[in-house]
N, C-alpha and C positions, 0 to 999 in steps of 0.2 A: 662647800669649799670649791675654788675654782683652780685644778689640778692641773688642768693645761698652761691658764696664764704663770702658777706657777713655772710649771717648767719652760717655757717659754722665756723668762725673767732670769732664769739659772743659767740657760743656755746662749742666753744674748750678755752676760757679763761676761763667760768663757770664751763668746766672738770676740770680746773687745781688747780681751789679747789680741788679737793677728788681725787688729783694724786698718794694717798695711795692705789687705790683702781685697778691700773694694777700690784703692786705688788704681788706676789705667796703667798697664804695663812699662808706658814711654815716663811717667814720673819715677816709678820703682826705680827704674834704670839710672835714671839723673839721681837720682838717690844712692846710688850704689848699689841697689838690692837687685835680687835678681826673682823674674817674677816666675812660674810654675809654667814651663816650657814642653818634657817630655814626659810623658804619660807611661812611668816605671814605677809605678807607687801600689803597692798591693792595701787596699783600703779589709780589713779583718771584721768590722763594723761599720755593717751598712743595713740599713732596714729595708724592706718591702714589705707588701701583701698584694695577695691574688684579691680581685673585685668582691667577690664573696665576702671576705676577710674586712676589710675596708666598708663593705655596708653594714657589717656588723658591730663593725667599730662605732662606727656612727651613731647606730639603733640604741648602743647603750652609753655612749658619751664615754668613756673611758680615755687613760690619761693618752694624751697626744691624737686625739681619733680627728679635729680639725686638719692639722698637720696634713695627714694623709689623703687629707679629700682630693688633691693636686698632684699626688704624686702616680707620675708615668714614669717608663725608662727611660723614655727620650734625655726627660730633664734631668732622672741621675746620670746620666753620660755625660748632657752638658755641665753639670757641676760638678762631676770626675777630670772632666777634661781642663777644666781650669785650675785643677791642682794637681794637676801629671799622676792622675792615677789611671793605671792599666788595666787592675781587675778587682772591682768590688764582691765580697763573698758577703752574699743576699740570708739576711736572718731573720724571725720575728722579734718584734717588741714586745714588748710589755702592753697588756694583758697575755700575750700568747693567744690562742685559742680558747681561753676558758674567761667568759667575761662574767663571771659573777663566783659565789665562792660553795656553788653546789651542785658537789663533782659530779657525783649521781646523776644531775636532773639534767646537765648538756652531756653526758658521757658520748651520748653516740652524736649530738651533733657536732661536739670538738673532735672524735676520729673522723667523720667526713670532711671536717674543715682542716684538717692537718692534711689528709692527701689532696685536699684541692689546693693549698696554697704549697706544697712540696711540688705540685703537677706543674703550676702556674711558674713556680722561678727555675724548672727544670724547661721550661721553654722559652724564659727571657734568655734563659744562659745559651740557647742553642738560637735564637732570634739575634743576637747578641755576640756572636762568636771570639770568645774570648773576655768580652766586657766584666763577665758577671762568672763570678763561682755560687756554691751552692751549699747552704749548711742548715740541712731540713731539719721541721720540727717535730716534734714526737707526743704522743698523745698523752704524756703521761700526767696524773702519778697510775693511770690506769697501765701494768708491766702489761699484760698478754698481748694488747692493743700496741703499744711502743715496740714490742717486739718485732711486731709482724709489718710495722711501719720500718723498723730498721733494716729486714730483709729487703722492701718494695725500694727506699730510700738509696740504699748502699747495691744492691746489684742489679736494680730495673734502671733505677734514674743515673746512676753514678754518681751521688752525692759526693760534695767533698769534703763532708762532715754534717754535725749534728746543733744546731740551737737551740740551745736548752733554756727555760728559767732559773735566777737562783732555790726557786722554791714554787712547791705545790701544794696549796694549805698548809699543813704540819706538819710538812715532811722536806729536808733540805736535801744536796744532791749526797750528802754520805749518809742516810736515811736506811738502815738495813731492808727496809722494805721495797727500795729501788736497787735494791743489789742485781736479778736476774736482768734486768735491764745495761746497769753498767759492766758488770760481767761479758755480755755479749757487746758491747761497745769496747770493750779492753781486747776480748779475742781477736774481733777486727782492726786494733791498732789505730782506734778513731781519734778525730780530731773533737773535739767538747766545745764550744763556745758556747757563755752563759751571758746571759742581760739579767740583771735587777730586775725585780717587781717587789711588790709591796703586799706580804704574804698576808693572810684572811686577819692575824693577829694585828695588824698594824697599818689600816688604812688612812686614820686622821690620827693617828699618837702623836701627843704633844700639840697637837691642833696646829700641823703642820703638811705641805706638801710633802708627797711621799718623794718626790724627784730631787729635795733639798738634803735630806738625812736618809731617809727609809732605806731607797734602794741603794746605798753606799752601805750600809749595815748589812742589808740584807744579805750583798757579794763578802762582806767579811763573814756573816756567820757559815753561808755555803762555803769555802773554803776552811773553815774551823769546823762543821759537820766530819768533812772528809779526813783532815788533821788528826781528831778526837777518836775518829771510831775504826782509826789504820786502816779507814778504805783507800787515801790519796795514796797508801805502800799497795794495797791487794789491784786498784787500778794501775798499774805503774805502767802498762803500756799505753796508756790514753792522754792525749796529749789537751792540756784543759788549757783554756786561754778566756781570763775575765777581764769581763768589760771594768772602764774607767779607772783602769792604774790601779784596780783590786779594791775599790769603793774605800774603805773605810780602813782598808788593811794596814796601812804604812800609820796609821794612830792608833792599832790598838793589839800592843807591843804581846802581850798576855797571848794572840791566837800566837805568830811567831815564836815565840819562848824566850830564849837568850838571845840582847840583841845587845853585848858587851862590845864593844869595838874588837874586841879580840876574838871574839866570837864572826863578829860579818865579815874580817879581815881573811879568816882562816876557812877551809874546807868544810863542810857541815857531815856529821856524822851520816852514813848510806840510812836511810829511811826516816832521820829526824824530822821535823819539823820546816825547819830552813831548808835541809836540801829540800822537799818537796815546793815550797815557796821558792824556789830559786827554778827545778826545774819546769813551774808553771808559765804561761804566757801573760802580758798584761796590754791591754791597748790604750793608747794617750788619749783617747773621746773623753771629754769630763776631767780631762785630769793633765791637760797641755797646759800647767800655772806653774809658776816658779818655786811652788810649795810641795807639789805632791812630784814632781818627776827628779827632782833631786835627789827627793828623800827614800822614792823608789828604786833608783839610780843606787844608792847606796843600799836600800836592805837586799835588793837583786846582787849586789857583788859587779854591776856594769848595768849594761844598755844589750845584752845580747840577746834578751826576753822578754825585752818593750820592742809592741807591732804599731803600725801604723793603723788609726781607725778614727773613723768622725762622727756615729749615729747619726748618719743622713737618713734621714730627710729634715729631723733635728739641727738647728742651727743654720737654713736656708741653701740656698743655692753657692751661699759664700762659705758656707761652713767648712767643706774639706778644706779648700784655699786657706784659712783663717788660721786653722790648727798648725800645715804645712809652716805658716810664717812664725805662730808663737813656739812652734820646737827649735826653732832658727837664733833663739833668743837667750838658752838657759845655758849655754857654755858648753854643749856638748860638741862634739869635734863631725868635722865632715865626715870622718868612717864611722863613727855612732848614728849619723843619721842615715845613712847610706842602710844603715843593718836596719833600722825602724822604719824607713821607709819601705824596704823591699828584701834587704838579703837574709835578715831573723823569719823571715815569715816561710822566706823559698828552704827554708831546714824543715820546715814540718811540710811546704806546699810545692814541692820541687816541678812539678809540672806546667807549672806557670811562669817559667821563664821565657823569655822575652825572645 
């Protein structure tokens, strides 16, 4: 199965919303539109890897590892700068550090690879001044290891959060077995951002790309992990923010609970279900269509918890641009986007004002 072109095919139908956005600035204008000028856009979802990371990706072909054969910082500045964003916070993808599904057998070489590629974006960001934040990855499902990466992470490098996957073989992020891990992530008050992958259980189900369905489920079952076992109440200081508009969440109404119009209209009871969905983050990458940001619009109660984000290096050089123009499109008001772009993100990231 060929998992790249997949996602590549998934991600090139999502450009073709905001196919305004290869246009030359001087047509936009004659057009009315107005093209991506100031660079105030806080991007929430943005990829990298340290050189290590990226030869590894390679060695084992895993999903998007072409992709990344070309990506410098140079060129994400130049493709930030074409869609007025100020500061991209640097995360892994999918695979993460663990390129195969035995944990055992790379254990030590995915902790040497998590603090080289935590070393590696904690020196684009300071190469970079200002450009790039920092949301390191952690070695887990190994806890004593993610531990001692959280210390290095959060008071060596000053991380400005953590990027996590939805899942690590058989274990989701509300997983009792990852508790001493999230536990010390709630002490500190951390920021969580998760990416999809496509867990050891489900890499061709359905004899399908995992970037088409898999990793959209896989972000709904991690958030029903935490829902189910009252971790999303026991982490309640942790502020989680998932990728793609919460993958699969807004169709499968069951993690949610009641979702009665009386219900989404009204206050959600302190520790339900919905209040925890509503105080979560969600970011528009994968999910700028006229189908899911509506309809996440609505089970959110507004737009005050949709960030702005684009899986760059995913969707090219045009990609942020692209997204910037199809949010432009779904009826949301200039202070709605104002909050997605930059002012929803500066509540959790306040030191990144401008």
């Amino acid at each position: 199965m060929d998992v790249t072109r997949g996602r590549r095919e998934f991600l090139a139908t999502l450009g073709a919303l905001g196919a305004t956005a290869f246009l030359p600035d001087r047509i936009l204008r004659a057009r009315g539109q107005t093209p991506a000028a100031t660079t105030t856009r806080l991007d929430l979802h943005h990829h990298f890897g340290s050189p290590l990371w990226k030869k590894r990706h390679a060695e084992t072909k895993r999903q998007g590892w072409d992709t990344f054969m070309e990506y410098t910082p140079a060129k994400a500045i130049e493709a930030m700068d074409r869609a007025g964003v100020q500061t991209a916070f640097l995360s892994i993808t999918s695979p993460g550090i663990w390129f195969g599904d035995n944990f055992a057998a790379e254990r030590q070489g995915a902790i040497a690879l998590a603090r080289d590629v935590n070393e590696y974006g904690s020196r684009m960001r300071a190469d970079y001044k200002g450009r790039f934040g920092l949301f390191a990855v952690l070695p887990l499902p190994d806890v004593d290891a993610s531990l001692k990466e959280i210390e290095y992470a959060f008071d060596t490098l000053k991380a400005d959060g953590v990027g996590l996957l939805t899942s690590y073989g058989d274990a989701w992020l509300g997983d009792p077995r990852l508790e001493p891990v999230f536990d010390e992530l709630n002490r500190r008050r951390a920021i969580v951002y998760t990416h999809p992958t496509d867990a050891s259980c489900c890499h061709g189900i359905g004899n399908a790309n995992p970037s088409v369905v898999e990793w959209f489920s896989d972000t709904a079952r991690s958030i029903n992990s935490l829902l189910q076992t009252e971790r999303a109440t026991r982490y309640n200081n942790i502020t989680f923010i998932w990728s793609h508009g919460g993958g699969a969440l807004v169709g499968t109404t069951r993690v949610v609970g009641t979702v009665s119009a009386a219900a989404l209209d009204g206050t959600p009871a302190p520790n339900s279900r919905l209040h925890h969905i509503r105080r979560f983050y969600y970011d528009t990458a994968g999910a700028a269509n006229p189908i899911v940001m509506p309809a996440l619009k609505r089970l959110l109660g507004g737009t005050s918890n949709i960030v702005y984000g684009t899986d760059y290096p995913f969707g090219g050089q045009d990609g942020p641009r692209n997204i910037v123009n199809a949010m432009q499109t779904f009826g949301f008001t200039a202070e709605e986007l104002r909050g997605i772009d930059r002012d929803n993100a500066l509540r959790i990231l306040p030191n990144f004002r401008a």
